[in-house]
PDB file of N, CA, C, O and CB in Angstrom:
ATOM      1  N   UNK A   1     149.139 105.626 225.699  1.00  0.00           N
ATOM      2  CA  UNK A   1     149.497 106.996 225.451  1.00  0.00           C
ATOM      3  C   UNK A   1     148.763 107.868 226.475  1.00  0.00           C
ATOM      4  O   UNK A   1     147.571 107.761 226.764  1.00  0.00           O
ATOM      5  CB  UNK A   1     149.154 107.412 223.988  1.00  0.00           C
ATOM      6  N   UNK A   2     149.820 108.926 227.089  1.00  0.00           N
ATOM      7  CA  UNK A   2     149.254 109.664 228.241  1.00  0.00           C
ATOM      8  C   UNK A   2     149.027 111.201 227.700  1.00  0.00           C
ATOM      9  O   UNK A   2     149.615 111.273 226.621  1.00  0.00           O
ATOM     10  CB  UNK A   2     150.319 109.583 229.597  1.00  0.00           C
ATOM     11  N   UNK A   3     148.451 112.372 227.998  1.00  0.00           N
ATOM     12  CA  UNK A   3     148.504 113.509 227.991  1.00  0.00           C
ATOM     13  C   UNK A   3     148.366 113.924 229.159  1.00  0.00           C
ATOM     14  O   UNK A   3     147.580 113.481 229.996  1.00  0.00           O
ATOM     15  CB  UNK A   3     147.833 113.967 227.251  1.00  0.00           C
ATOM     16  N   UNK A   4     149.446 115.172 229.333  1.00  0.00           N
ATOM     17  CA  UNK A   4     150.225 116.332 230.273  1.00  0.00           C
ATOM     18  C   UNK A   4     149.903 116.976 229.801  1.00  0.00           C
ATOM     19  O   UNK A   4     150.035 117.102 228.583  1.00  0.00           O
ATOM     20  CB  UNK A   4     151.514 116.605 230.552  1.00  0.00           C
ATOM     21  N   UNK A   5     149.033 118.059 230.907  1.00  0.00           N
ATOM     22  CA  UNK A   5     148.822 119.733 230.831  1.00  0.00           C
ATOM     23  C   UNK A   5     149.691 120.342 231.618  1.00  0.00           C
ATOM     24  O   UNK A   5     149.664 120.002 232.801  1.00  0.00           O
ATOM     25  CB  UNK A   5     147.437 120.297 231.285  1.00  0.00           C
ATOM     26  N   UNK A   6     150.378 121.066 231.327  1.00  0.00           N
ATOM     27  CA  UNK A   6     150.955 122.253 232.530  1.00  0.00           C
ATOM     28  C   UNK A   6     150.303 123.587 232.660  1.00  0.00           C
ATOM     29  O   UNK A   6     150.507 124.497 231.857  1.00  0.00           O
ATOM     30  CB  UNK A   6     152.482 122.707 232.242  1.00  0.00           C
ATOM     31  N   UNK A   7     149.428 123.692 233.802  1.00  0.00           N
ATOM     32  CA  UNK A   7     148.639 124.307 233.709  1.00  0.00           C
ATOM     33  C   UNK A   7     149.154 126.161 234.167  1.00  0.00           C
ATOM     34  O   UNK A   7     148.384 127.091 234.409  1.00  0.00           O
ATOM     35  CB  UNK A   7     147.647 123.471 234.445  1.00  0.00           C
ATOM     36  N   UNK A   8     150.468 126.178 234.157  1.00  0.00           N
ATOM     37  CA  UNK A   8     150.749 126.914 235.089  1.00  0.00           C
ATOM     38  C   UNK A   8     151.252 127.768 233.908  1.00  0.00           C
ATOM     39  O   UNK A   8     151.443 128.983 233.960  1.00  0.00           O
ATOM     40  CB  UNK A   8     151.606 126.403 236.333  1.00  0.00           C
ATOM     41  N   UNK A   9     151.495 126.747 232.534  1.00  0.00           N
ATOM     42  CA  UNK A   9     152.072 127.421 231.375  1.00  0.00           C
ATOM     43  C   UNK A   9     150.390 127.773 230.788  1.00  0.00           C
ATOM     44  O   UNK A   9     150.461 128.508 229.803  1.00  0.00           O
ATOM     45  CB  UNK A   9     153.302 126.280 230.256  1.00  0.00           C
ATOM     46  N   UNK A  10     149.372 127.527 231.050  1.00  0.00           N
ATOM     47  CA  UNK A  10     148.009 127.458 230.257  1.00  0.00           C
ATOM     48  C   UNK A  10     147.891 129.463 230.213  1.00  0.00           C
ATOM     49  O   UNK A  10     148.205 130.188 231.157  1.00  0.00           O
ATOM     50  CB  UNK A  10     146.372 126.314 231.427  1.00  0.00           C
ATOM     51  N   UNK A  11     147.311 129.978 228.723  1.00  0.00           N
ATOM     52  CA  UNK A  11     147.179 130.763 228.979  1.00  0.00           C
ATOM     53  C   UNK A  11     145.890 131.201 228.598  1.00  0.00           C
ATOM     54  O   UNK A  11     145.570 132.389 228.562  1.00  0.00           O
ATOM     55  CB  UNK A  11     148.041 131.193 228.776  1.00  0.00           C
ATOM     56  N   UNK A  12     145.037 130.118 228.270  1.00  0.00           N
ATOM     57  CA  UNK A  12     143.979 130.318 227.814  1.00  0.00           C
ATOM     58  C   UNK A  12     143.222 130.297 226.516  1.00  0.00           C
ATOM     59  O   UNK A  12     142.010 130.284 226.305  1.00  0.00           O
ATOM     60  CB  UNK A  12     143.944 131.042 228.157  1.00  0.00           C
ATOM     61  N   UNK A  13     144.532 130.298 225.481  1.00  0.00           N
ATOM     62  CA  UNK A  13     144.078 130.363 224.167  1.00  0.00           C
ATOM     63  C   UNK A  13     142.613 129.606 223.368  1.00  0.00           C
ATOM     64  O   UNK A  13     141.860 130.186 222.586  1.00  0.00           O
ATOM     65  CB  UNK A  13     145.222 129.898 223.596  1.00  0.00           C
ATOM     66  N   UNK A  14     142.511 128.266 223.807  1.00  0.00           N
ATOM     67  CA  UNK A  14     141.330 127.669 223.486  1.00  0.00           C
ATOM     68  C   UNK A  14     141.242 126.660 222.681  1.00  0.00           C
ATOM     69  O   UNK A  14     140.255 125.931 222.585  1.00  0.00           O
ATOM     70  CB  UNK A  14     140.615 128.413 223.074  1.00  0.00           C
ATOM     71  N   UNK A  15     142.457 126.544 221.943  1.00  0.00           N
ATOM     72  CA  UNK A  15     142.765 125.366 220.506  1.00  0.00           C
ATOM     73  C   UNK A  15     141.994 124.338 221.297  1.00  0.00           C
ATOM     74  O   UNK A  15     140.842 123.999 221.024  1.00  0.00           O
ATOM     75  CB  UNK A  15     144.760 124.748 219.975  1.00  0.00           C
ATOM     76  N   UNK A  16     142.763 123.836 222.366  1.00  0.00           N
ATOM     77  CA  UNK A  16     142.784 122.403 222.867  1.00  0.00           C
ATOM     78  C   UNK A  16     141.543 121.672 222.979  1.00  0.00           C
ATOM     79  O   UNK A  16     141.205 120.632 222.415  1.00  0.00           O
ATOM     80  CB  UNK A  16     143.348 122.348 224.137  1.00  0.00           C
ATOM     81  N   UNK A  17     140.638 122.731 224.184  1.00  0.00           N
ATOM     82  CA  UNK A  17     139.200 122.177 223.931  1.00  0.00           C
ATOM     83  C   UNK A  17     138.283 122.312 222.691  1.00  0.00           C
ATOM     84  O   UNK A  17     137.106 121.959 222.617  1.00  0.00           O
ATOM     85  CB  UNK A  17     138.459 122.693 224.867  1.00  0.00           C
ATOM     86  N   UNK A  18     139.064 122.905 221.707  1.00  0.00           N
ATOM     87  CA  UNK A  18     138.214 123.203 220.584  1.00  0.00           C
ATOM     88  C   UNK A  18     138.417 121.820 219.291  1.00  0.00           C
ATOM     89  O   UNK A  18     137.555 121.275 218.602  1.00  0.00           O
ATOM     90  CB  UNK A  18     138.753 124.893 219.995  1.00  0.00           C
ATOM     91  N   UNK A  19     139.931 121.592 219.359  1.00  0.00           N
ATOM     92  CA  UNK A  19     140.236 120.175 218.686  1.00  0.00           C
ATOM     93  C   UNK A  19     140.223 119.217 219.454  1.00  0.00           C
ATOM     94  O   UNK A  19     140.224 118.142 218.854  1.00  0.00           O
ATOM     95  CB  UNK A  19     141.426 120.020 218.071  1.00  0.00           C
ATOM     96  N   UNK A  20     140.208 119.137 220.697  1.00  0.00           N
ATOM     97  CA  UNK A  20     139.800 117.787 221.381  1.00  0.00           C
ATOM     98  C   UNK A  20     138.647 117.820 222.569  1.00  0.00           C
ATOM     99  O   UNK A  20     139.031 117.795 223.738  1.00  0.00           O
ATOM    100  CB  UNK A  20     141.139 117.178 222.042  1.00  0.00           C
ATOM    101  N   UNK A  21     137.355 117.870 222.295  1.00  0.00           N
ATOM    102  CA  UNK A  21     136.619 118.310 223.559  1.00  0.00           C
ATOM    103  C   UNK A  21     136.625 117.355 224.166  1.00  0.00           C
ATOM    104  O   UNK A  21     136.286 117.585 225.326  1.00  0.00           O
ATOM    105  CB  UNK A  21     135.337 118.811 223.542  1.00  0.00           C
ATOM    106  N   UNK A  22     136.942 115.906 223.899  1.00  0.00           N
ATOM    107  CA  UNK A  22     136.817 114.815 224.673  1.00  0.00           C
ATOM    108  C   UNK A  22     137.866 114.416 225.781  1.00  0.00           C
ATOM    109  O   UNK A  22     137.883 113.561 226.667  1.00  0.00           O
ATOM    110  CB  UNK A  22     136.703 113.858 223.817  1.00  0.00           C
ATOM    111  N   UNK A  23     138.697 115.355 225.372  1.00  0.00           N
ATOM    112  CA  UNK A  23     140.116 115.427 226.243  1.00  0.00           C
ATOM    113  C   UNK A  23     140.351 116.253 227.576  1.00  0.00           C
ATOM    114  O   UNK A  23     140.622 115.961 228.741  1.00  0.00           O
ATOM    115  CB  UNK A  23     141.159 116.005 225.343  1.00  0.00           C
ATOM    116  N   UNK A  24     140.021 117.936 226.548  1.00  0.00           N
ATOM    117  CA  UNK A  24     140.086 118.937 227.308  1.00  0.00           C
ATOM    118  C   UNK A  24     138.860 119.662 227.675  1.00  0.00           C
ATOM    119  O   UNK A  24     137.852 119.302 227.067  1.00  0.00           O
ATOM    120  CB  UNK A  24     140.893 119.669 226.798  1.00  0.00           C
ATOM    121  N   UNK A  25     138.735 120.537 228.476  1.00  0.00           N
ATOM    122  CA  UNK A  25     137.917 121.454 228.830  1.00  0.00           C
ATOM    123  C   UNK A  25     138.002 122.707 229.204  1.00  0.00           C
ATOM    124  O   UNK A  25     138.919 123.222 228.565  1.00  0.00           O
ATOM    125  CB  UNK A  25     137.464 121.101 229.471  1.00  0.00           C
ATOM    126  N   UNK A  26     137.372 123.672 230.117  1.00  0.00           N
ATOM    127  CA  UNK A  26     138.269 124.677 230.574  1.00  0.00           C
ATOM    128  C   UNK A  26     137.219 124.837 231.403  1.00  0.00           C
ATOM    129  O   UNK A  26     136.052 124.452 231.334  1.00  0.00           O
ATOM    130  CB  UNK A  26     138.904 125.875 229.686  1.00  0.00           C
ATOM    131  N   UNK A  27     138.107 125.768 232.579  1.00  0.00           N
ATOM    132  CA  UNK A  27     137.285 126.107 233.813  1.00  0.00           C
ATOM    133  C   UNK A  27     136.609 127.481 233.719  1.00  0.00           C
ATOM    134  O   UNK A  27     136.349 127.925 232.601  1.00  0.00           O
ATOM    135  CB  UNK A  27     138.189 126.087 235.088  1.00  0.00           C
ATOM    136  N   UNK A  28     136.337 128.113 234.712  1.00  0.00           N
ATOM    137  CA  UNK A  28     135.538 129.607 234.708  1.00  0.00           C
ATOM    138  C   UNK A  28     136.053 130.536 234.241  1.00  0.00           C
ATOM    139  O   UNK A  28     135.436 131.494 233.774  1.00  0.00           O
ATOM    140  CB  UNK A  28     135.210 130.172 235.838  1.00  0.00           C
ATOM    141  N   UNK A  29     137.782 130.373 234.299  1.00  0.00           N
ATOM    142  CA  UNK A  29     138.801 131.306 233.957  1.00  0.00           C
ATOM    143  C   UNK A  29     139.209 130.931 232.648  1.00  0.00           C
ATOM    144  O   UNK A  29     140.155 131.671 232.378  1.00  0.00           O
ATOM    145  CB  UNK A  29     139.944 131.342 234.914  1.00  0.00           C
ATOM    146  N   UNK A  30     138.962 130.090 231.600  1.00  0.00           N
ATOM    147  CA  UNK A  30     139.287 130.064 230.418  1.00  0.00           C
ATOM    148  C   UNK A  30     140.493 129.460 230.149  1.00  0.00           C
ATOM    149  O   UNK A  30     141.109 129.415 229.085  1.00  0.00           O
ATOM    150  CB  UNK A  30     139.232 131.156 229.989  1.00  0.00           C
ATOM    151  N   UNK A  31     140.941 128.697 231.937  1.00  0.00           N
ATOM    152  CA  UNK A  31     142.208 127.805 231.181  1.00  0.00           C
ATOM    153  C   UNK A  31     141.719 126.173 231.299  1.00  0.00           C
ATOM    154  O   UNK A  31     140.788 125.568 231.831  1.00  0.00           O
ATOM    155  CB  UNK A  31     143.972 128.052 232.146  1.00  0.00           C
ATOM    156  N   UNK A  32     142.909 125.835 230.481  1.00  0.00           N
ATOM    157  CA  UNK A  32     142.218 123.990 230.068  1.00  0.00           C
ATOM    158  C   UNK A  32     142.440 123.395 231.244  1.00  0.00           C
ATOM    159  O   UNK A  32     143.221 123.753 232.125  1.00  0.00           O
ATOM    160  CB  UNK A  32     143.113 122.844 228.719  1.00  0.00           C
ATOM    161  N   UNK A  33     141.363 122.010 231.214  1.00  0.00           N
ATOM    162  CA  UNK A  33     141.529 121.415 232.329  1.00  0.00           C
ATOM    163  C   UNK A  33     141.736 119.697 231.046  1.00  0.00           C
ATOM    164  O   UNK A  33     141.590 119.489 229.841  1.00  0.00           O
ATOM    165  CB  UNK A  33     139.951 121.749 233.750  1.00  0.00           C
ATOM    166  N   UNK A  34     142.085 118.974 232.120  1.00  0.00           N
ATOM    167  CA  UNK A  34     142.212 117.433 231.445  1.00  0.00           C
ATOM    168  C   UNK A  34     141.124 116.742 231.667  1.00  0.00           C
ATOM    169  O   UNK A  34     140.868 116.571 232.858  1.00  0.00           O
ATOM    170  CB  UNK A  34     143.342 116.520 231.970  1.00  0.00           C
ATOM    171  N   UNK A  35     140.236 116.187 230.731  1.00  0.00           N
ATOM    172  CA  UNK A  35     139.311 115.463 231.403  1.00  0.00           C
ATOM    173  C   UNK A  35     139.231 114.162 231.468  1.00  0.00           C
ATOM    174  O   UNK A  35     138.163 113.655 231.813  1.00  0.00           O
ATOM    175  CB  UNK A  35     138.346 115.751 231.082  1.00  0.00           C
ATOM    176  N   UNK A  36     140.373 113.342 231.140  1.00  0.00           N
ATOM    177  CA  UNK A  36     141.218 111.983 230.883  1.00  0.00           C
ATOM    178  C   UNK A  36     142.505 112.234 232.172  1.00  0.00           C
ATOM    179  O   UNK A  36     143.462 112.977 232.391  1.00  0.00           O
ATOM    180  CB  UNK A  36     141.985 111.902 228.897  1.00  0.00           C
ATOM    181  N   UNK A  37     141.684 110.919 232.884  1.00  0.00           N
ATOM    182  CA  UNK A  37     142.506 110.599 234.236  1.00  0.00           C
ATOM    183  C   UNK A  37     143.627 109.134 233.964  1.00  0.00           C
ATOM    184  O   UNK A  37     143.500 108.232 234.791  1.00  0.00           O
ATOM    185  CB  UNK A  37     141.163 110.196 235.643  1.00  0.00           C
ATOM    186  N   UNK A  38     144.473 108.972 233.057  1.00  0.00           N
ATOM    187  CA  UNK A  38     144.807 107.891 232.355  1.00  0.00           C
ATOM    188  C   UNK A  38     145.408 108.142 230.950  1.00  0.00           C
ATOM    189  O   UNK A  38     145.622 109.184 230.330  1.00  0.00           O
ATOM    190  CB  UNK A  38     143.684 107.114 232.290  1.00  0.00           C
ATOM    191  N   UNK A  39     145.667 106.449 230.569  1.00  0.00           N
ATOM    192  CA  UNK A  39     145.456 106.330 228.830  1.00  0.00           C
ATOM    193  C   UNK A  39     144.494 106.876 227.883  1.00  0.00           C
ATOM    194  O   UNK A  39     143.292 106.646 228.016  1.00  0.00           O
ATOM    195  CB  UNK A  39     145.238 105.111 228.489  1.00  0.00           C
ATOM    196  N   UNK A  40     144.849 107.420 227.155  1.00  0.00           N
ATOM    197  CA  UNK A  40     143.882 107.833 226.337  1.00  0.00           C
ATOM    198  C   UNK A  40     143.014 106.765 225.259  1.00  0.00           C
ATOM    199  O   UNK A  40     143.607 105.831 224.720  1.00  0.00           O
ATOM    200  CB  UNK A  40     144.572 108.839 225.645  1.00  0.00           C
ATOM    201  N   UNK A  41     141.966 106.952 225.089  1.00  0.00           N
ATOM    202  CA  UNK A  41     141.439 105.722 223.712  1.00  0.00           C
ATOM    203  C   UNK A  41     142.095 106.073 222.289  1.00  0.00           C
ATOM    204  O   UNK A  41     142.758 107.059 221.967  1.00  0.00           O
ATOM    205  CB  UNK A  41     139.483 105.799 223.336  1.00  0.00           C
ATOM    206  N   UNK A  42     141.818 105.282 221.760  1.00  0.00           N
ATOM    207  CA  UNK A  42     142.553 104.839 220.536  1.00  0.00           C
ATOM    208  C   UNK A  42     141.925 106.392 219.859  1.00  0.00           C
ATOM    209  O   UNK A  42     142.558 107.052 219.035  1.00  0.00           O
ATOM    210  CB  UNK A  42     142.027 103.011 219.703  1.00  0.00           C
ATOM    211  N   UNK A  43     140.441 106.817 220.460  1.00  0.00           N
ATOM    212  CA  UNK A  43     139.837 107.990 219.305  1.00  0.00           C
ATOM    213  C   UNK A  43     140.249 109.224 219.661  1.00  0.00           C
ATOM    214  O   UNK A  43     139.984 110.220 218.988  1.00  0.00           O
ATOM    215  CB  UNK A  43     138.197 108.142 219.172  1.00  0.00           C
ATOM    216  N   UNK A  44     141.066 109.252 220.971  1.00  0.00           N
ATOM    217  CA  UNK A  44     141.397 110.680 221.753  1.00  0.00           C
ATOM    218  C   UNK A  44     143.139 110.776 221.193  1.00  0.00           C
ATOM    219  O   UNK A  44     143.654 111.871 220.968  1.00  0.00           O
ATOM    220  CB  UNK A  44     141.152 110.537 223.931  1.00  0.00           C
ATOM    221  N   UNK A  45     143.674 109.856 221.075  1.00  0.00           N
ATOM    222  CA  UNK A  45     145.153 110.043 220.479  1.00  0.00           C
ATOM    223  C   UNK A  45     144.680 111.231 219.683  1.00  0.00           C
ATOM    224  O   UNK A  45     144.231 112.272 220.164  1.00  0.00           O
ATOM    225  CB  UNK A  45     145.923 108.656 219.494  1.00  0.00           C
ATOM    226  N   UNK A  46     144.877 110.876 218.074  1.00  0.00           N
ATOM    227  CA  UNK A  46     144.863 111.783 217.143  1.00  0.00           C
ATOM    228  C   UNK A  46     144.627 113.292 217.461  1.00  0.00           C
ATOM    229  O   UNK A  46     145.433 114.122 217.041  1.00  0.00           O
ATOM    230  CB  UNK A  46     143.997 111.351 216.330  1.00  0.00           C
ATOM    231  N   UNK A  47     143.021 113.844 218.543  1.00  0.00           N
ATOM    232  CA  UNK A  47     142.672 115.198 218.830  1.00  0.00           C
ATOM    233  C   UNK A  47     143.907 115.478 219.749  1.00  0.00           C
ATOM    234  O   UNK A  47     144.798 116.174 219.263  1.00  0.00           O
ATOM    235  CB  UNK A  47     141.127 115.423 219.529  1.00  0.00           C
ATOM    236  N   UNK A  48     144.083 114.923 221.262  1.00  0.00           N
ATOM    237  CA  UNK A  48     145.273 115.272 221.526  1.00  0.00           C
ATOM    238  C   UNK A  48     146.558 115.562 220.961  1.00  0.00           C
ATOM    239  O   UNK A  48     147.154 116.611 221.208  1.00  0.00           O
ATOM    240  CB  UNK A  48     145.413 114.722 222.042  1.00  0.00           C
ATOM    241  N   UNK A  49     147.109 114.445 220.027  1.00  0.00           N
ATOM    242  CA  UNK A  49     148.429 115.397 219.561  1.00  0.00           C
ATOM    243  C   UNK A  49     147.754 116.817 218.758  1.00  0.00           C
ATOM    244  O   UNK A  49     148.086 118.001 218.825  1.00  0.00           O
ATOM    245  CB  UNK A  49     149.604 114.369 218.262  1.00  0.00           C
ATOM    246  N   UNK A  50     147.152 116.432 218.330  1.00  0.00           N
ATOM    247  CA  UNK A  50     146.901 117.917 217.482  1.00  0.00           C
ATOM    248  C   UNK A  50     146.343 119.303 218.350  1.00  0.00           C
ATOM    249  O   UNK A  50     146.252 120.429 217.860  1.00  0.00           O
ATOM    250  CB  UNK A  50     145.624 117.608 216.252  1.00  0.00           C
ATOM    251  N   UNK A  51     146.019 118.951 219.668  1.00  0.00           N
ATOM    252  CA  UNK A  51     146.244 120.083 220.563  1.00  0.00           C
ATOM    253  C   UNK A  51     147.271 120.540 221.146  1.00  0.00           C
ATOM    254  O   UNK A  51     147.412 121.743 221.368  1.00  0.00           O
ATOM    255  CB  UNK A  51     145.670 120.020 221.375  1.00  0.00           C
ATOM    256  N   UNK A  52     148.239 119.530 221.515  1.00  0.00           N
ATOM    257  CA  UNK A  52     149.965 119.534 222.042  1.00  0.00           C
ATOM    258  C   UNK A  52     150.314 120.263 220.986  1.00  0.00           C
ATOM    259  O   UNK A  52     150.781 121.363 221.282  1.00  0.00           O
ATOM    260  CB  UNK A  52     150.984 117.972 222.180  1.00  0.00           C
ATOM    261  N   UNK A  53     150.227 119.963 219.613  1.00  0.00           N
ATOM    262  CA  UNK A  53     150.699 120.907 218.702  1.00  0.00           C
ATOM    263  C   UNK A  53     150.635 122.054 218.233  1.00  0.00           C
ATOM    264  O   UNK A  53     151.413 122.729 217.558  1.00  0.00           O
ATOM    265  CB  UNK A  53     150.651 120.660 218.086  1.00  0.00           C
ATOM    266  N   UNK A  54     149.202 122.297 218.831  1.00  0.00           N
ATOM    267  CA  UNK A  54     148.967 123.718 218.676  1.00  0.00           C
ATOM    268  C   UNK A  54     148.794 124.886 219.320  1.00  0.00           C
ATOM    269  O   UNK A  54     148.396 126.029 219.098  1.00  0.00           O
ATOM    270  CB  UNK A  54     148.289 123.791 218.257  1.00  0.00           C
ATOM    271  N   UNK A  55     149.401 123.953 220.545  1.00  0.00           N
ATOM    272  CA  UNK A  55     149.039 125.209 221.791  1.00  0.00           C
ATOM    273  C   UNK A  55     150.422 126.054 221.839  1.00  0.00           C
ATOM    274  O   UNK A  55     151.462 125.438 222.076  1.00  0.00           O
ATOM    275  CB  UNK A  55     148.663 124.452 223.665  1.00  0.00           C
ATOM    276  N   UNK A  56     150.456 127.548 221.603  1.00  0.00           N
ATOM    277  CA  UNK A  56     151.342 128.065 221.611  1.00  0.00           C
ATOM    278  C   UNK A  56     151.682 128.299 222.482  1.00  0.00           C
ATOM    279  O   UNK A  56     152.458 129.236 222.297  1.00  0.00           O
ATOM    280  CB  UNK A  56     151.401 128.681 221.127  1.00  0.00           C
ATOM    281  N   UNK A  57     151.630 128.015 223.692  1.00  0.00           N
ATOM    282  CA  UNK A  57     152.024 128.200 225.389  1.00  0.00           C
ATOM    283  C   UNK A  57     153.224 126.671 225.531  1.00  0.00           C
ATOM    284  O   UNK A  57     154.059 126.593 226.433  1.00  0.00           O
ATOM    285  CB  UNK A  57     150.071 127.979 226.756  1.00  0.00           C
ATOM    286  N   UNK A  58     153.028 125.527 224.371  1.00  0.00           N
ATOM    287  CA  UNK A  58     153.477 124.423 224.440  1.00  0.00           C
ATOM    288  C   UNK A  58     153.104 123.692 225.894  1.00  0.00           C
ATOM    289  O   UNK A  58     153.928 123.019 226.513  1.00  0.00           O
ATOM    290  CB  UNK A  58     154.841 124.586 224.124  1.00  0.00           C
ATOM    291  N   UNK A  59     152.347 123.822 226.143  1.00  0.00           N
ATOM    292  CA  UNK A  59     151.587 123.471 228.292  1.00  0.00           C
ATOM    293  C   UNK A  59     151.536 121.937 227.932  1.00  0.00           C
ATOM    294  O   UNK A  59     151.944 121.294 228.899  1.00  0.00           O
ATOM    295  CB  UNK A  59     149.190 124.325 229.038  1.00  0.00           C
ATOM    296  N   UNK A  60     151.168 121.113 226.853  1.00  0.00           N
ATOM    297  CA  UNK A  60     150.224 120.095 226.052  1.00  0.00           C
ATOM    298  C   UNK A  60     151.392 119.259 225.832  1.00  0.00           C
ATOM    299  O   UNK A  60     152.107 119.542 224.871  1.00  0.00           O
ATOM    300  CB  UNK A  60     149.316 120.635 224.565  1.00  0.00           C
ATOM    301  N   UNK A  61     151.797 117.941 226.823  1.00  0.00           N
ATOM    302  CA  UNK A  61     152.537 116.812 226.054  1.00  0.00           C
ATOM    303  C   UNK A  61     151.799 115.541 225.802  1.00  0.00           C
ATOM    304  O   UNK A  61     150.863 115.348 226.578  1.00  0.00           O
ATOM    305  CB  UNK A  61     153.759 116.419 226.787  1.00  0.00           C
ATOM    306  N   UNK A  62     151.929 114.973 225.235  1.00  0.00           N
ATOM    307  CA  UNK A  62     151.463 113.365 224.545  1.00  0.00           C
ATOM    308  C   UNK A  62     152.706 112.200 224.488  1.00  0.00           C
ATOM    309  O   UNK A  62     153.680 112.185 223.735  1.00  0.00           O
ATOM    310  CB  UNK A  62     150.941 113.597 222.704  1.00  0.00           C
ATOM    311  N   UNK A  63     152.384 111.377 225.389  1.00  0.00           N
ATOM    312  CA  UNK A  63     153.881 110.348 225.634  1.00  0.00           C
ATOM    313  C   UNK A  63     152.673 108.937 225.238  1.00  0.00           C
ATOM    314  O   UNK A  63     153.069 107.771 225.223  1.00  0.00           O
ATOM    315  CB  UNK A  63     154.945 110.353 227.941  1.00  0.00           C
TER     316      UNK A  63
END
């Protein structure tokens, strides 16, 4: 399982690094960055979808 940011849709809101810090992060400007270059582990699934889901910009996919 992979996660996609589109960062171009990022608007800053904050869910993402807040339900998955192991995933996401954010830069100086307050938008998310990915910090998973790959598959995700079995413990990052679960926080990821639940950031894809909650980002109201929808930027956040999980395949």
């Amino acid at each position: 399982m992979r996660v996609h940011l589109d960062r171009t849709a990022c608007q800053g809101h904050g869910r993402c690094y807040s339900l998955a810090p192991d995933v996401f992060t954010c830069d100086d400007d307050g938008q998310a960055v990915l910090l998973v270059d790959g598959p995700l582990s079995s413990d990052q699934e679960v926080p990821a979808r639940l950031a894809a889901d909650s980002c109201p910009e929808f930027a956040i996919t999980v395949e």
